[in-house]
N, C-alpha and C positions, 0 to 999 in steps of 0.2 A: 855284115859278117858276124858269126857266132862269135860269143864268148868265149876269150880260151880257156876258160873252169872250165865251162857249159864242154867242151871240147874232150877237158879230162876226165868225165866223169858225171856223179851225180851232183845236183843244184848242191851249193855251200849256204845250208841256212843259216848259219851261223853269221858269215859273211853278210849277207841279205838282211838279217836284220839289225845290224850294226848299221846298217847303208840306210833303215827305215825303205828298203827297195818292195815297195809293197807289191809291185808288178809281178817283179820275177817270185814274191814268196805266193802268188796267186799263180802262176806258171808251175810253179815245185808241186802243188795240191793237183798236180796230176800226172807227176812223175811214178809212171808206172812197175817203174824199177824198184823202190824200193819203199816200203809203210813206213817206215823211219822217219824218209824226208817228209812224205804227205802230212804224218802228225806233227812233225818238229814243226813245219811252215804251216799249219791249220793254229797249233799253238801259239807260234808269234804273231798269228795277222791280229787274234786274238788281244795280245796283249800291246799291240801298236792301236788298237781300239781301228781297225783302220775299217770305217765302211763304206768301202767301195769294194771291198771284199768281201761282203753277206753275200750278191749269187752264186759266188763259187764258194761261197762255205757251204751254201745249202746246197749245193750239187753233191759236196763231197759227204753228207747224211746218205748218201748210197754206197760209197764204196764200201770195194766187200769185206776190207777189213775193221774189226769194232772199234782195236783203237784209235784207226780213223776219224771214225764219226764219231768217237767221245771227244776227241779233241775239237771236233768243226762243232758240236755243241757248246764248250764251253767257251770258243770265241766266240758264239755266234750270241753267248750271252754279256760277253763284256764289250760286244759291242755297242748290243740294247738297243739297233733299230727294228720300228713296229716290225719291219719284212721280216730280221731272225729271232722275232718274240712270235711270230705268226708261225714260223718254222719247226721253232723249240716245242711248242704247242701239239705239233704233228706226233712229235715223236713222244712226247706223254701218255702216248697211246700203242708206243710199241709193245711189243712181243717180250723182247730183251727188256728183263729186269734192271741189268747195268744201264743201259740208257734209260731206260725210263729216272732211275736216281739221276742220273747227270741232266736228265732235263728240269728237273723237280730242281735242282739245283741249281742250273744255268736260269733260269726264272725267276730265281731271289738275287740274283746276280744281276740282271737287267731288272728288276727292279719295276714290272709293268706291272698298272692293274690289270691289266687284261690277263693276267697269270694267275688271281687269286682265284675266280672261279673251278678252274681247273685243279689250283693246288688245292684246293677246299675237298675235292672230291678224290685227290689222289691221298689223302688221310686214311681209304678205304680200300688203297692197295694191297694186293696178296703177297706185296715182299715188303718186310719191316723196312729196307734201305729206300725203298722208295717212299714211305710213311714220316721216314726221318728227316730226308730231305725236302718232304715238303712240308713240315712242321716249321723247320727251320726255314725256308724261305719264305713263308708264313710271315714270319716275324721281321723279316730283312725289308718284305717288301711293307707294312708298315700299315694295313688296311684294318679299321676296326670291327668288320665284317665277321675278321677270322676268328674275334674272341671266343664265339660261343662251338666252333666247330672245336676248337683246340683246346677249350674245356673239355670235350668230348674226349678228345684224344688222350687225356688224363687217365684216362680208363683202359688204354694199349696194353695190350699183353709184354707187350719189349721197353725194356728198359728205357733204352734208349729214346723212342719214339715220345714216352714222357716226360723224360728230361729235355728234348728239344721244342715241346709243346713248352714246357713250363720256360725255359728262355723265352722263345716268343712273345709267350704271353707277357715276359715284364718287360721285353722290348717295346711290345703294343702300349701298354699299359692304361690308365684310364679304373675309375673306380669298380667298372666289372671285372676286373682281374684278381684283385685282393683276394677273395673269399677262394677260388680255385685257387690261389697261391694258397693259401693258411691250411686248405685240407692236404695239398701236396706235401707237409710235412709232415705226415703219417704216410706216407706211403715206404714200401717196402721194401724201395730200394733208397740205398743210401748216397748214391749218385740225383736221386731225385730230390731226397730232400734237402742234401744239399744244393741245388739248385732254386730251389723253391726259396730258401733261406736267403742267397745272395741274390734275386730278384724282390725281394721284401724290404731286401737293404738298399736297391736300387729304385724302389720306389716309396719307400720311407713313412708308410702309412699306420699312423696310430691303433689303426684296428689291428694290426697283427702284432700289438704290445703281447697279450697275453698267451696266444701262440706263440711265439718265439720264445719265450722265459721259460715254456714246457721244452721248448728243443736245446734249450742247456742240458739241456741232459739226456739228451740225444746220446748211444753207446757206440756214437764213432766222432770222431775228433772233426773231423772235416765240418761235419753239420754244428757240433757246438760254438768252433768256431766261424761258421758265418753266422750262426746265429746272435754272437756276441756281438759283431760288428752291425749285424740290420740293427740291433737293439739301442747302439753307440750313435748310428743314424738317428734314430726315430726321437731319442734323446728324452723317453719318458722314466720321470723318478723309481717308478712301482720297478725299476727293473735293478736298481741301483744293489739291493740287498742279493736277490739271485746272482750277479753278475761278482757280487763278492764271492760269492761260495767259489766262481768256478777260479779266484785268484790260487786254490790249493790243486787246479787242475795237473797233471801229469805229464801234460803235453805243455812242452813252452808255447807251441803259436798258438794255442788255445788261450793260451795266462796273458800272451799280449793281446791277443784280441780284447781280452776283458780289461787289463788294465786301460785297451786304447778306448774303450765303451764307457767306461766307468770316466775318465777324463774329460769324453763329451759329453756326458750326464749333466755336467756341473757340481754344486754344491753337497750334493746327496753320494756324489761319489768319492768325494777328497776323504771324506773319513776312515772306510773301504783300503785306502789306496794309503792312507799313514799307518794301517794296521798292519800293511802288505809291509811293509819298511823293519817288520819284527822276524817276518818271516825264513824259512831256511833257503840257503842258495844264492849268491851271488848274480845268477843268472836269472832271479826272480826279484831283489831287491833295487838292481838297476837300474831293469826300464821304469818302476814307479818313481824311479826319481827324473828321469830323462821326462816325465810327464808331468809330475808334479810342477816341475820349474815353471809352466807354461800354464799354469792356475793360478789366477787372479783370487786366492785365500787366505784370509791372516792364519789359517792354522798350518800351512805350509812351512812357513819359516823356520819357527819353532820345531818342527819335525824333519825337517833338515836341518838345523842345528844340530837335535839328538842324532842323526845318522855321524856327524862326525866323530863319536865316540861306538863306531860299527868295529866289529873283529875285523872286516876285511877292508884292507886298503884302496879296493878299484872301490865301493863305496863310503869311504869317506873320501876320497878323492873325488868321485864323483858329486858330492853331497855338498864339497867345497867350491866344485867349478860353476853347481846348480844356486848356491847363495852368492857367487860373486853376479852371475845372470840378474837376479832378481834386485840386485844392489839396496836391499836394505839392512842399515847400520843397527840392525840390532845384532847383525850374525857379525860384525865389528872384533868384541871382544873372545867370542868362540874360535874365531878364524884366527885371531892372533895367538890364541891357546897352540891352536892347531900347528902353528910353525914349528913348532916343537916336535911333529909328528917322525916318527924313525922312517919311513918309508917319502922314501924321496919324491914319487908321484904328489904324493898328500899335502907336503910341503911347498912345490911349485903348486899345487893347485891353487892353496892357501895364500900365498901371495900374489897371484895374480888374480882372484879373487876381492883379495884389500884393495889392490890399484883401481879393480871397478869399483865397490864402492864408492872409494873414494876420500874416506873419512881421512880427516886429519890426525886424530888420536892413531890410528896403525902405522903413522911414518917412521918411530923411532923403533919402532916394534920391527920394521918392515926392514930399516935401513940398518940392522945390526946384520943384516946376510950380504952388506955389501962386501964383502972381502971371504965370500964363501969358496971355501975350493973346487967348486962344480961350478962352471962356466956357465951352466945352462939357468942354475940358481941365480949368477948375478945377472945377469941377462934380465930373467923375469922380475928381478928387485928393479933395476933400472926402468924398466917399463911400467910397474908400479908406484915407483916415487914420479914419477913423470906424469901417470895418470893424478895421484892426489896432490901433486903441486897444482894441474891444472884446474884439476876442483876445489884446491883451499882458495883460488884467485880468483875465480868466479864467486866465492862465497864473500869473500872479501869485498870485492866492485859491487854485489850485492847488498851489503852492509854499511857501504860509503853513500 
């Protein structure tokens, strides 16, 4: 007997693929009543990968309506067997521009080689969206064949098209990539060379130390900043001094990128980064110390010491939470100064600060806030004298 949905009306895709009912959403792909259900269920057979449903996707590459058969392409790409990579093929050569993208697309989705040749040649299409999606599935599918066509591609009139060649290529990656990467940061659009930038940071190759250091100064933010970041990868010194210039940049994610560049530098960069600590802006002084903390430098310490004598309280505060981190007892008697700070933040920070330490010298210093009238203040006194009890008694059984 029928179904009684089936009885009320049109197939419930929704229903069906709740059920995983692969049957009936291969019955719906030809429910002539309505394109609706034909896409919805071409969609889900799609995404249930289910393939015992490729002959009736590929039946449904005829129906008369498009977004039909954009949908039985793109299952018939996540399904990825040879029959709907043999299918998708067909239609790379349609008429319709719109499918032709969706199959350019569905290709790097299945994921065949048997698609680069094809996508190699559809670089040469008379519709940019088809040019784009096969740049991009280019890259998806992963063949180092494509590098030298998709250099080529670098030369596209549309934007676009060279910005998905330049992903590609640092998908593909491999020493023939570099150099078409390093020129793509002259190019004239600034989608592109931001792209080129954050493929250079992805694949982290010292040749493109001295192109990148030019693209600091790149007049749009986006590129300076992945510029900063491939340079923070690539982690060579000559970039250390450029990468301070841009700590007076304008754009804060521009100033983190450099400060987070100048961090992975190493030693060349700490200096850069204690000079930032004089700088204006609270919002510029901070993260060099959320970075500092996390540098194994003896000029660190001492440069967060000075920060606790900063005008603004979120950075001695912060300055105090970053030497109790690094727990050394030179920032001891600075930190005990600091209790004294009028801003309450600065003061908890400061004493739970001494408790990592640890020193035995901040206890008497530490334990005169025992009877503080902020509840939150004796709290953190308590957890402090509890930390340098723990470490005078370790120091002690050490000494015995």
């Amino acid at each position: 007997m029928p179904r009684l949905r089936d009885l009320l009306g049109a197939p419930n895709v929704e229903y069906m693929a709740a059920k995983s009912d692969v049957d009936g959403l291969i019955k719906a792909l030809s429910y002539r009543k309505d394109a609706h259900v034909r896409r919805a269920a071409a969609r889900t057979l799609g995404e249930l990968h289910a393939a015992r449903a490729t002959s009736a996707l590929i039946t449904a590459l005829q129906d008369p309506v498009r977004e039909v058969r954009t949908a039985a392409i793109v299952a018939l790409g996540e399904i990825k067997e040879p029959q709907a990579v043999t299918a998708i093929l067909s239609v790379l050569k349609s008429k319709d521009p719109q499918l032709r993208r969706s199959a350019a697309t569905a290709l790097g989705e299945a994921g065949s080689a048997n698609g680069v040749g094809p996508l190699i040649e559809a670089l040469q299409d008379s519709d940019p969206g088809v040019r784009q999606a096969a740049a991009e599935s280019l890259g998806r599918i992963g063949d180092l064949q494509a590098v030298e066509p998709l250099t080529g591609a670098l030369q596209d009139t549309d934007d676009l098209v060279r910005r998905n060649a330049i992903e590609a290529l640092g998908r593909l990656g491999g020493p023939g990539v570099v150099e078409p990467l390093i020129g793509a940061l002259q190019d004239s659009s600034r989608e592109v060379r931001r792209a080129a930038a954050k493929m250079l940071d992805k694949i982290a190759d010292p040749r493109a130390t001295e192109a990148l250091i030019g693209a600091l100064g790149d007049e749009h933010k986006w590129v300076r900043g992945a510029a900063a970041d491939a340079l923070g990868k690539i982690g060579d010194e000559r970039a250390a001094e450029p990468l301070a210039a841009l700590l007076k940049d304008q754009d804060a994610d521009v100033y983190r990128s450099a400060v987070e560049a100048l961090a992975k530098i190493g030693p060349s960069g700490v200096e850069p980064l204690v000079a930032a600590l004089h700088y204006e802006g609270v919002q510029v002084r901070i993260p060099v110390i959320e970075r500092l903390v996390k540098m194994d430098d003896p000029r660190v310490v001492p440069a967060l010491i000075d920060a606790l004598q900063d005008e603004e309280q979120a950075v001695r505060g912060g300055a105090a939470k970053a030497l109790g981190a690094i727990g050394d007892k030179r920032a001891t008697d600075p930190l005990i100064a600091a209790l004294k700070d009028p801003a309450y933040f600065v003061c908890v920070s400061a004493i739970e600060a001494l408790g990592k330490i640890g020193d035995p010298h901040a206890k008497d210093a530490v334990g005169a806030f025992r009877e503080h009238r902020d509840a939150r203040i004796r709290s953190a006194v308590v957890d402090a004298l509890r930390l340098i009890g723990r470490a005078e008694a370790a120091q002690a059984g050490m000494g015995a």
